[in-house]
Steps between C-alpha positions, in 0.01 A plus 500: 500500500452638811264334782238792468463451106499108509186562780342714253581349217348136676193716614412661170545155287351288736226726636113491499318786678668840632377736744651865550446716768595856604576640853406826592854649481502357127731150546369272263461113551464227262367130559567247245310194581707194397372137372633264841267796749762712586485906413861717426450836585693793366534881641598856396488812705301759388627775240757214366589395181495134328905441629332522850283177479585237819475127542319483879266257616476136362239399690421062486235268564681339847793813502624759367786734432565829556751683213565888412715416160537786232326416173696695223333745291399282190339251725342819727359622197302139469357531867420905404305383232301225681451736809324776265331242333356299797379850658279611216 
C-alpha cells in the first residue's frame, strides 16, 4: 500500500470529526480530526476527479508534518464522499 492510502486509510478508521473546505478557485480540503489531537488533511484541485486526492498536512499536538502523497482512486473516492458529505 502506498504511503498516501495507509494515511487515509489510518484517518478514515481512526477518525472522529471532519471538516471540508473549498477555495475560491475550487481546490477542496479535508480535515480528519484524529483520537491523540492531531488533524490529517487531504487536497484536490479543482475540476479533478477521485484518482486526484493528496496526502498533505499532518498537522500534531507539539509538530507536525508536511506530505503531498497520491491517494489512489478507491481510497479518493472515500475522501469524495466525506468532502460532499461534510459540506451539506
Amino acid at each position: 500500500m502506498i504511503l498516501g492510502d495507509s494515511l487515509t486509510q489510518e484517518a478514515l478508521s481512526t477518525g472522529s470529526k471532519t471538516s471540508t473546505t473549498v477555495s475560491p478557485d475550487g481546490a477542496i480540503r479535508l480535515a480528519v480530526a484524529l483520537p491523540d489531537g492531531a488533524v490529517q488533511h487531504f487536497e484536490r484541485p479543482p475540476a479533478a476527479t477521485c484518482a486526484d486526492w493528496r496526502a498533505t498536512e499532518l498537522e500534531a499536538p507539539s509538530s507536525g508534518f508536511i506530505f503531498n502523497e497520491p491517494v489512489t482512486e478507491q481510497w479518493g473516492h472515500a475522501l469524495t464522499l466525506i468532502a460532499r458529505n461534510s459540506l451539506t
